[in-house]
C-alpha positions in Angstrom: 0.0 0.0 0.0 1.3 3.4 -1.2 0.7 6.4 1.8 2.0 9.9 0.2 3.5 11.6 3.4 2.7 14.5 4.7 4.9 16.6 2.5 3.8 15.2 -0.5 0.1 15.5 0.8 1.1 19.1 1.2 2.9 19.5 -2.3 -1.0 18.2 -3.9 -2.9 20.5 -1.7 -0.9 23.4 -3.2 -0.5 22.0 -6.7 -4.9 22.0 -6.5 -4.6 25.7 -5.8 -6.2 24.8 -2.6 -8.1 28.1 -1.3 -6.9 28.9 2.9 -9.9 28.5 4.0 -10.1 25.0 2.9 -6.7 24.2 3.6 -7.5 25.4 7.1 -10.6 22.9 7.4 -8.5 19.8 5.8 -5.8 20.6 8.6 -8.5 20.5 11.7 -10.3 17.5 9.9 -6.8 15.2 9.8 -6.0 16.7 13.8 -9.5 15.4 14.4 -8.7 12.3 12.9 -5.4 11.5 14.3 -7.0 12.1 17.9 -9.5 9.8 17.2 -7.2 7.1 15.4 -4.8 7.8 18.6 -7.4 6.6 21.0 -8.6 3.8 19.0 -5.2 2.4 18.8 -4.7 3.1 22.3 -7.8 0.8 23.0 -6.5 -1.7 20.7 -8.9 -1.0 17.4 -5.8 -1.8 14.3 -6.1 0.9 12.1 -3.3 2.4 9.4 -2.4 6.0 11.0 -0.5 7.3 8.3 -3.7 6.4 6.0 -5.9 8.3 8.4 -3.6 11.6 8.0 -3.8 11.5 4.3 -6.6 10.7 3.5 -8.0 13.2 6.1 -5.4 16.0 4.9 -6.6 15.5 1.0 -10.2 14.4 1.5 -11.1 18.1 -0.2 -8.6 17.8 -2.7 -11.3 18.3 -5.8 -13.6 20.6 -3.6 -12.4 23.9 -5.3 -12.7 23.0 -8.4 -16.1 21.6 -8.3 -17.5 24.9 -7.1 -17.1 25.3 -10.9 -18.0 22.1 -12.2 -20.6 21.0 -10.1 -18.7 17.5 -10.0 -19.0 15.5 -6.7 -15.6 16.1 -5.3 -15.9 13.2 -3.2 -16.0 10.7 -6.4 -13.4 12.6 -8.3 -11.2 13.3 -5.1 -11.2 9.4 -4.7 -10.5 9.1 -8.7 -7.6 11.8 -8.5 -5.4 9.8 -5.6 -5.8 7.0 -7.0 -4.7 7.8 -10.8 -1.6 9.3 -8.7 -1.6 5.3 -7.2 -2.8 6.2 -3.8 -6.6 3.7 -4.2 -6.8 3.0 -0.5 -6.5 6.6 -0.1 -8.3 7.7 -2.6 -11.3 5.0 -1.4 -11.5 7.3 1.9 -11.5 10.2 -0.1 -14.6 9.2 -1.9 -16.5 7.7 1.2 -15.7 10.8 3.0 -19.3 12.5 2.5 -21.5 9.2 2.7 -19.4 5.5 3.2 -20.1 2.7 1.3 -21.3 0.6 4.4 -21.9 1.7 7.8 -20.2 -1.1 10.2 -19.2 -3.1 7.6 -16.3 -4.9 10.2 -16.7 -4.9 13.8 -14.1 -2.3 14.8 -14.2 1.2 13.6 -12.0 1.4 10.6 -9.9 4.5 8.8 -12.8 5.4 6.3 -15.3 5.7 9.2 -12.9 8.0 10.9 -12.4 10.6 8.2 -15.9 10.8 7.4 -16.9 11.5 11.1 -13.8 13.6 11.6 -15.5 15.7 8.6 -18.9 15.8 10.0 -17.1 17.2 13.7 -15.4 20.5 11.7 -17.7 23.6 10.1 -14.9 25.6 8.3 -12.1 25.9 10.3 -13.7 24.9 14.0 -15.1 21.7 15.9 -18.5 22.2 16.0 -20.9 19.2 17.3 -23.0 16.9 15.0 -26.0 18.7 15.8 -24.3 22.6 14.5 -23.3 20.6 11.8 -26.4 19.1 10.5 -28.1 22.1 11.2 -25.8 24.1 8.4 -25.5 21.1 5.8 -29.5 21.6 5.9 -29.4 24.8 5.5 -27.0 25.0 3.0 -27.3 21.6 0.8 -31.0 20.9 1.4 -32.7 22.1 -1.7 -35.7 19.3 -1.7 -37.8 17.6 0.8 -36.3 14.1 -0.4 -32.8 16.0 -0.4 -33.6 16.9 3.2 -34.9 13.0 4.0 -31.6 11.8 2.6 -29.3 14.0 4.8 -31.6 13.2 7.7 -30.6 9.1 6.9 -27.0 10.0 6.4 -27.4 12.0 9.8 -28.6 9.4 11.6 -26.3 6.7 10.3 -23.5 9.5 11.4 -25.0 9.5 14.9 -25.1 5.7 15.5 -21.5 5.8 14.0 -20.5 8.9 16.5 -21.4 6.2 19.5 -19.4 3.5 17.5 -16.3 5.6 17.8 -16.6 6.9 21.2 -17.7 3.2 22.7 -13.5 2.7 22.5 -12.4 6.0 24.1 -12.3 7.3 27.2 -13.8 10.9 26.1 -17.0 11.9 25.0 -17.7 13.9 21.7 -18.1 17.2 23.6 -14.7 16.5 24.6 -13.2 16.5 21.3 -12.4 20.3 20.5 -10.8 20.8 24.2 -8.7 17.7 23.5 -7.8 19.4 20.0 -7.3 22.7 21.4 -4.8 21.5 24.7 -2.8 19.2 23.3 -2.6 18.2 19.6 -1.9 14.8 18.2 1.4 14.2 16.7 1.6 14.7 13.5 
């Protein structure tokens, strides 16, 4: 399995033309991660860290460009990494909005993680589930059916959110504070 490091994550982020305030987001959305992968690991969950922090660092990779296109930047984010040879990364990348299967093995896995550590950040802060729902309603909800479907993916998001936090010894409240006083290593 080929992990681009962290430079190299860096050198795509910039070579995408990657707005700040995006890059900002993809930075707080891999510390996210990498708390949550550190406590899982710590409780004995085997998970692939350095797939967690790229996959997590480039899950927006596509996102600015598909303000113009309209394209799903999840699917082509997933298509980009792995033309570049990254698949496994660039399978996280796509499943980072909606995954394929909810608790498809019995421990959490690294795909799980980077699409709640998405759901936990609203721009460029930790926001609970509930703040974020509230704004990806408000902003993506164009139809009632739209607004069913986010409610399904919201609710499979909740039952994951207990999934997660069944292994660690914080709570999801607990999350930004743990960010804030002591970040993971990178």
């Amino acid at each position: 399995m080929r992990i681009p490091p962290r430079s190299e994550c860096m050198h795509m982020l910039a070579d995408m033309e990657m707005p700040p305030h995006i890059k900002a987001h993809s930075m707080l959305v891999c510390r996210v991660a990498l708390l949550l992968t550190d406590g899982l690991l710590s409780a004995g969950v085997a998970l692939n860290r350095p797939l967690v922090k790229a996959s997590a660092l480039l899950h927006d990779i596509t996102k600015p460009r598909s303000f113009t296109t309209g394209e799903n930047h999840s699917r082509t984010g997933g298509e980009y990494l792995a033309g570049l040879g990254y698949p496994e990364v660039g399978d996280i990348i796509r499943q980072h909005v909606i995954l394929d299967a909810y608790f498809k093995e019995e421990a959490p896995c690294e795909a799980e993680i980077v699409n709640y550590a998405d759901k936990r950040v609203l721009h460029d802060q930790v926001v609970s589930l509930k703040e974020r729902m509230v704004y990806i309603l408000h902003r993506y909800a164009k139809t009632e059916e739209h607004r069913r479907w986010l409610q399904e993916v919201w609710d499979q998001t909740l039952r994951l959110e207990t999934r997660l936090f069944s292994y660690l010894a914080y709570e999801p409240d607990q999350v930004c504070e743990r960010i804030d006083g002591n970040p993971p290593n990178e």
